[in-house]
C-alpha positions as CSV (number, residue, x, y, z in Angstrom):
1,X,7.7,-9.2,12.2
2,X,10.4,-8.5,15.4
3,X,13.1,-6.5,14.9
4,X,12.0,-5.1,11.5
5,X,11.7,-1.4,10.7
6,X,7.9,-0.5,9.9
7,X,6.9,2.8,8.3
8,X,3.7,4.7,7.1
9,X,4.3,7.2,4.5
10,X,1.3,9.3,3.1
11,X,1.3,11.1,-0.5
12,X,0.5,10.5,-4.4
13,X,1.7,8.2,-6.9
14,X,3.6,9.5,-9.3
15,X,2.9,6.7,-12.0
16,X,0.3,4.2,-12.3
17,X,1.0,1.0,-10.5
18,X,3.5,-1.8,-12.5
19,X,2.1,-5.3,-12.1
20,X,4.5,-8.1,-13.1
21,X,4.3,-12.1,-11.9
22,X,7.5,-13.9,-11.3
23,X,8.6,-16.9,-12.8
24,X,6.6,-19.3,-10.4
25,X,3.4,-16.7,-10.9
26,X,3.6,-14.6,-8.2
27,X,2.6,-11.2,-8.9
28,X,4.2,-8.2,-7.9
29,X,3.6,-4.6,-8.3
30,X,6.2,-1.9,-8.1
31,X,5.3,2.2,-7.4
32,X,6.8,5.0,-6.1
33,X,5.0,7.5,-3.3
34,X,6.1,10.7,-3.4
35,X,5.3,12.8,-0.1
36,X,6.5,16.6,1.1
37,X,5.6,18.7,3.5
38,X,3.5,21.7,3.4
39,X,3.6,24.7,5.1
40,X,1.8,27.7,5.3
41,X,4.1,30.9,4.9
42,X,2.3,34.0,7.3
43,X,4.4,36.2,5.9
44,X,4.1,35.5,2.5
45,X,0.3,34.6,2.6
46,X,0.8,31.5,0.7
47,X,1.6,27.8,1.0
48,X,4.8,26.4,0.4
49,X,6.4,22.9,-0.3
50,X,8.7,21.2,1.5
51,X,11.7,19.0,0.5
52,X,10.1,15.6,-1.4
53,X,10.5,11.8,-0.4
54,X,10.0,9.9,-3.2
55,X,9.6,6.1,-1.9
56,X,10.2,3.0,-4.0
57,X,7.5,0.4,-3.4
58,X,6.6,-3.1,-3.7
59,X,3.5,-4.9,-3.1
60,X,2.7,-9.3,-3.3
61,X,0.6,-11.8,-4.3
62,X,-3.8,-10.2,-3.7
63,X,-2.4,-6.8,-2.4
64,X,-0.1,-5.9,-6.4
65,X,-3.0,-7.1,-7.6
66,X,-5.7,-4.5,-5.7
67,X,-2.9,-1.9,-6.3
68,X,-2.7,-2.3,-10.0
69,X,-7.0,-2.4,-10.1
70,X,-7.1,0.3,-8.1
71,X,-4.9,2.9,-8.0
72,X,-3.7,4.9,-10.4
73,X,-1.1,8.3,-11.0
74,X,-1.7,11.1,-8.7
75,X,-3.8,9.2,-6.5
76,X,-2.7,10.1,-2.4
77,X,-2.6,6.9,-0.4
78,X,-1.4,6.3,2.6
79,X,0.7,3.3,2.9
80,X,2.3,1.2,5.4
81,X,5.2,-1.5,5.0
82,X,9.2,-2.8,6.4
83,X,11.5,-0.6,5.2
84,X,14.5,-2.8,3.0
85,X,17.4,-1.9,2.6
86,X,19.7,-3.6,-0.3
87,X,23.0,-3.4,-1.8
88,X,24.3,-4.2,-5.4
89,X,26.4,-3.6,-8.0
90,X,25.5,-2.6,-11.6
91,X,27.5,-3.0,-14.5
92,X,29.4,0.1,-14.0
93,X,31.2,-2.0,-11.1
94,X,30.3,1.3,-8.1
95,X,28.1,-0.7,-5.3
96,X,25.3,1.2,-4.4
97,X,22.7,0.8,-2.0
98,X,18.6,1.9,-2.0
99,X,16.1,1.7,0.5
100,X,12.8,0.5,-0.2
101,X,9.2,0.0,1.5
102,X,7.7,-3.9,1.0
103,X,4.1,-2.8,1.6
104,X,1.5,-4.7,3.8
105,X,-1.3,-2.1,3.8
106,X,-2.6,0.5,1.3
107,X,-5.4,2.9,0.5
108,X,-6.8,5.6,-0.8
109,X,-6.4,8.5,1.4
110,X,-9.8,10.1,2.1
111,X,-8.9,13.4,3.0
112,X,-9.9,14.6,-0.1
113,X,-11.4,12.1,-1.9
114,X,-14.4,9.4,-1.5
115,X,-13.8,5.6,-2.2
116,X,-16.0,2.9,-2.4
117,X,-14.3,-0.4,-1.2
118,X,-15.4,-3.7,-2.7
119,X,-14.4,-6.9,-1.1
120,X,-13.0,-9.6,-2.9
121,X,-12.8,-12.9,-2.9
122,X,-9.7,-14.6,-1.7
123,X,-7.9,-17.2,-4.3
124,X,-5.7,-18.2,-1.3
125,X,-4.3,-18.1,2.3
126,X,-1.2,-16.1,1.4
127,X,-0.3,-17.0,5.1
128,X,-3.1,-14.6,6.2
129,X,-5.4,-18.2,7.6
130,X,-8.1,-19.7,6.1
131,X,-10.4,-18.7,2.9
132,X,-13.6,-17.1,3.1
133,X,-15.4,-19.3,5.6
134,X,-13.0,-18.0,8.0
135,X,-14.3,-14.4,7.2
136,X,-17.2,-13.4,9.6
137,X,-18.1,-10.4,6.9
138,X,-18.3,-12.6,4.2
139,X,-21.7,-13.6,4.5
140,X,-24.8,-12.4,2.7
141,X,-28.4,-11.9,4.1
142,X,-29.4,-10.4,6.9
143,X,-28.1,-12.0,10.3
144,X,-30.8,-13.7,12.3
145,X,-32.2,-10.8,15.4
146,X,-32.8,-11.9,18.4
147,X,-33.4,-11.1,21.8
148,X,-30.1,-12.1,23.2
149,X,-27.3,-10.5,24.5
150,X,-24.3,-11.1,22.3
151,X,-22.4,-11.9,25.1
């Protein structure tokens, strides 16, 4: 969306994911990235951590629902969202204010790991078009060969 700060963090989770569904049944699934730099220190001969980000997260509808199956503590994803920014006031009375990433895209980071993606079958548009007939990869078989040029 125009006019909206985007960001892509990369590190681990640092609890397994929440899932929770609204009143109208919308689920949702909250987790927090934590990500720091790392440096390695010549002089010293060793590696050393930087200052951590620790970044509240939220996920909607299919995605909370992948993250929750998915992804568990400790796992290092790399994640992409709009920042949000929001104010309130607890019961102490003192406003405060947090920043937050609404998440669009997430993985496993494959740096160091292997994954095995499964797709799934959508229970909706979710504003993201039509259902699986709409999906060129979602058929099964082999495609027909021929001799023509796909253009």
């Amino acid at each position: 969306m125009s006019g909206e700060t985007t960001l892509t963090i990369i590190g681990n989770l640092t609890a397994d994911p929440e899932l929770r569904y609204t009143q109208t049944g919308t689920a949702v699934t909250s987790f927090t990235i934590a990500s720091s730099s790392r440096t390695y220190n010549k002089r010293l001969e060793q590696w050393e951590d930087g200052e951590a980000v620790f970044m509240w997260c939220s996920a909607w509808r299919d995605l909370a629902e992948h993250v929750a199956e998915s992804l568990t503590k400790g796992t290092r994803v790399i994640a992409t969202g709009r920042l949000r920014t929001r104010t309130y006031e607890p019961n102490d009375g003192e406003r405060r204010t947090v920043t937050d990433m609404t998440v669009d895209e997430i993985g496993p980071s494959l740096r160091f790991a292997t994954a095995k993606p499964q797709k799934t079958a959508r229970t909706g548009n979710n504003g993201h078009g039509g259902g699986p007939a709409d999906d060129p990869w979602a058929t099964t078989g082999t495609p027909p060969m021929d001799d023509k040029p796909p253009f």
